[in-house]
C-alpha positions as CSV (number, residue, x, y, z in Angstrom):
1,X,-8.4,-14.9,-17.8
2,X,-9.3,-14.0,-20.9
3,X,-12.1,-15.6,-23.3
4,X,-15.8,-16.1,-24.9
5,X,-18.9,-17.1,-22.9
6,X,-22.3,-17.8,-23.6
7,X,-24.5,-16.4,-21.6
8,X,-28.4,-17.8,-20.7
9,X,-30.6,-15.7,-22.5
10,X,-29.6,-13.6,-25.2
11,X,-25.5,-12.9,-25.1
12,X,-22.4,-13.5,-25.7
13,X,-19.8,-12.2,-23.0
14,X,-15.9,-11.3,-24.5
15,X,-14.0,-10.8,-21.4
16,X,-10.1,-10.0,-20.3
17,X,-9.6,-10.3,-17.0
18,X,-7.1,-11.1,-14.2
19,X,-6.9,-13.6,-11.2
20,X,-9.7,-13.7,-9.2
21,X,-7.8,-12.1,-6.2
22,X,-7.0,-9.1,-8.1
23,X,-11.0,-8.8,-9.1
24,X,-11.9,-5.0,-9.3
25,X,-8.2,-3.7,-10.3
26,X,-8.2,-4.8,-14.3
27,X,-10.1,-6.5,-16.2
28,X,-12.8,-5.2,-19.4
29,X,-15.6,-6.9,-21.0
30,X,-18.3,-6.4,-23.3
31,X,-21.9,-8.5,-23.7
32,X,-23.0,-8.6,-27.2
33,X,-26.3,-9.8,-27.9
34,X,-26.3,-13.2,-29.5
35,X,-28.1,-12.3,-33.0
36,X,-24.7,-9.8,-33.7
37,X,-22.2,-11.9,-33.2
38,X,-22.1,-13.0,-36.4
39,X,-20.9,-9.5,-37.3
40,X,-18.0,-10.1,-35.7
41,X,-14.4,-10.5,-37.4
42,X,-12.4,-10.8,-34.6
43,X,-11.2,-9.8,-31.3
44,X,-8.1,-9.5,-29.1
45,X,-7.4,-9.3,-25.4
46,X,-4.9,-6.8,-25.9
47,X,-4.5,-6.5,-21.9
48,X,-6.4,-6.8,-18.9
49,X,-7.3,-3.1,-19.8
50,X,-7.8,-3.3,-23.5
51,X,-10.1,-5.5,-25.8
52,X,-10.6,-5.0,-29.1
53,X,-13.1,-6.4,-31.2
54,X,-13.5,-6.0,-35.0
55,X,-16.7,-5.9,-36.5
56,X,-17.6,-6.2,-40.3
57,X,-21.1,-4.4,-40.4
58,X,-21.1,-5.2,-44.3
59,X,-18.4,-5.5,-47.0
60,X,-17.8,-2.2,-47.0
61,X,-17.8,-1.3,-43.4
62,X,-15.5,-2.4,-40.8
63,X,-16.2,-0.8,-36.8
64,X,-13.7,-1.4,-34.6
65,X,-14.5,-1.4,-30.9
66,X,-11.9,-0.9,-28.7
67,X,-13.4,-1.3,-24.5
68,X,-11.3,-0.1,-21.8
69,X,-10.4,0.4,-18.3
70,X,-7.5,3.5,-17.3
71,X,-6.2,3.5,-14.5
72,X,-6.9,5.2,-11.4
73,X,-5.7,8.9,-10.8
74,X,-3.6,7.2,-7.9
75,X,-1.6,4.7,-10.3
76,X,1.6,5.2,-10.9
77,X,3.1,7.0,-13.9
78,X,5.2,4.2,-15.3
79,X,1.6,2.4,-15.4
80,X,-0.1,4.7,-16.7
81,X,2.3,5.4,-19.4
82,X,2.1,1.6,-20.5
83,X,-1.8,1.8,-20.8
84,X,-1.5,5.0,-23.0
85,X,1.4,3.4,-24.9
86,X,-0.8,0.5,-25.6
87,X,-4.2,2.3,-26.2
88,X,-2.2,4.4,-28.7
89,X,-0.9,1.5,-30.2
90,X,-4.1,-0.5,-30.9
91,X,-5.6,2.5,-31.7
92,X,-3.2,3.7,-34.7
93,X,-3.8,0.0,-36.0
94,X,-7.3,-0.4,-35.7
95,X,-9.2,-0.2,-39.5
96,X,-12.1,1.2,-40.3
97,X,-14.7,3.1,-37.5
98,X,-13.5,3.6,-34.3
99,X,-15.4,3.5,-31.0
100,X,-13.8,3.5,-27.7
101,X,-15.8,2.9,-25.0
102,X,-15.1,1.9,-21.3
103,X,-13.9,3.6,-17.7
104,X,-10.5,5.7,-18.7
105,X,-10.9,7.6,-15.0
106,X,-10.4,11.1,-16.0
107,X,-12.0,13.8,-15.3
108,X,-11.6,16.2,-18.3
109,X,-14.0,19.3,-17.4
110,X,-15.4,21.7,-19.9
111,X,-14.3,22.9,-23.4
112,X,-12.1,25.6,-23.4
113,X,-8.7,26.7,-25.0
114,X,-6.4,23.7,-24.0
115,X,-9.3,21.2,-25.0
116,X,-10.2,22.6,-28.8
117,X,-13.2,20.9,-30.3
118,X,-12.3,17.4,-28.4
119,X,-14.9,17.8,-25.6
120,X,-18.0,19.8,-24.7
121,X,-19.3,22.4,-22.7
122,X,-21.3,19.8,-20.6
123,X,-18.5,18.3,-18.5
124,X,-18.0,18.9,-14.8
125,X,-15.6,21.4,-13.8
126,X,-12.8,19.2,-12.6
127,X,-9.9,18.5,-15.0
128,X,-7.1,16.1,-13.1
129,X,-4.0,14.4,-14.4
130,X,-5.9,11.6,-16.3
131,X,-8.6,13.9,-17.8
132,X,-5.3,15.7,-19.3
133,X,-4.1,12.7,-20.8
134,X,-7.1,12.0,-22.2
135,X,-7.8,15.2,-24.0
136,X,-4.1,14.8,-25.3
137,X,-4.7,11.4,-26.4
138,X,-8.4,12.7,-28.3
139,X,-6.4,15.3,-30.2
140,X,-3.8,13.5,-31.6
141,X,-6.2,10.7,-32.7
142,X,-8.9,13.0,-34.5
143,X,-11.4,12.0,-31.5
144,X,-14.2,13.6,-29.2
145,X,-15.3,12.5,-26.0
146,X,-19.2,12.3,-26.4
147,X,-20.5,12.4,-23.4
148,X,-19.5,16.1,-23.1
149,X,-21.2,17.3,-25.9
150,X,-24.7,16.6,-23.7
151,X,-26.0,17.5,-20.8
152,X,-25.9,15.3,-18.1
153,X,-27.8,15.6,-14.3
154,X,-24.8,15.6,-12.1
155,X,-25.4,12.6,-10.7
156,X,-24.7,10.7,-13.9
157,X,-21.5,12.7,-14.5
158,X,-19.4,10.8,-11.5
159,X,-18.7,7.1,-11.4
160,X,-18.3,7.4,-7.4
161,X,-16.1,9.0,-4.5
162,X,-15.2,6.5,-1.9
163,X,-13.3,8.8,0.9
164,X,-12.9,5.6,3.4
165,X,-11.3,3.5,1.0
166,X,-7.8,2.6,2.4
């Protein structure tokens, strides 16, 4: 489902999700510690992929946060489509900063012709399908992917490889 909890201790969970027997397929969240909620506008479950959430760091400054989860490499292109549709969507109409933050599952390697300034020289040296998409997406949005502007050990690069999954 899709909603606000409280959490014991010291935050506030906004969640979209799905059905409890699709757990680990969809589904995005984001804790927010209790003391800055009050900074929030408002937020949307776009999706089961997509949350947005509007933040109003002053009267001048409005941050939009927009957490995600892609889909996998696997999914199918119709899928995948939708999600890129939609993230393109929410993202032309989000005001003020943008910060995207979340799982897209691409693998976009390192900087080099194709790519332009939209990633660094500290990715892996993979590029697939979704990593593609992703740079595409970057460009034609004005936005970087962060993480590849700094060096990384290797094993913080990779979410995880799971060969015997069926």
């Amino acid at each position: 489902g899709k909603g606000e909890l409280t959490m014991t201790g010291e935050h506030v969970l906004i969640y979209s999700g799905v059905k409890e027997e699709y757990r680990a397929r969809e589904g995005v969240a984001c804790y927010i510690k209790k003391e800055n909620v009050k900074y929030i506008r408002n937020w949307t479950a776009i999706s089961e992929r997509i949350l947005k959430i509007e933040w109003e760091i002053d009267k001048n400054m409005v941050l939009t946060i927009i957490v995600t989860y892609g889909p996998s490499e696997d999914e199918k292109v119709k899928i995948k489509d939708e999600y890129w549709n939609k993230l393109t969507e929410v993202t032309e109409e989000s005001r003020g900063r943008l910060l995207i933050i979340g799982d897209i599952n691409g693998r976009v390697g390192k900087k080099d012709e194709e790519s332009g300034e939209t990633i660094g020289i500290h990715g892996e040296n993979t590029r697939n399908n979704n990593g593609r998409r992703l740079i595409e997406f970057c460009m034609l949005n004005n936005l970087i992917i962060t993480n590849t502007f700094y060096e990384h050990k290797d094993v913080h690069k990779y979410t995880r490889e799971s060969i015997s999954r069926g």
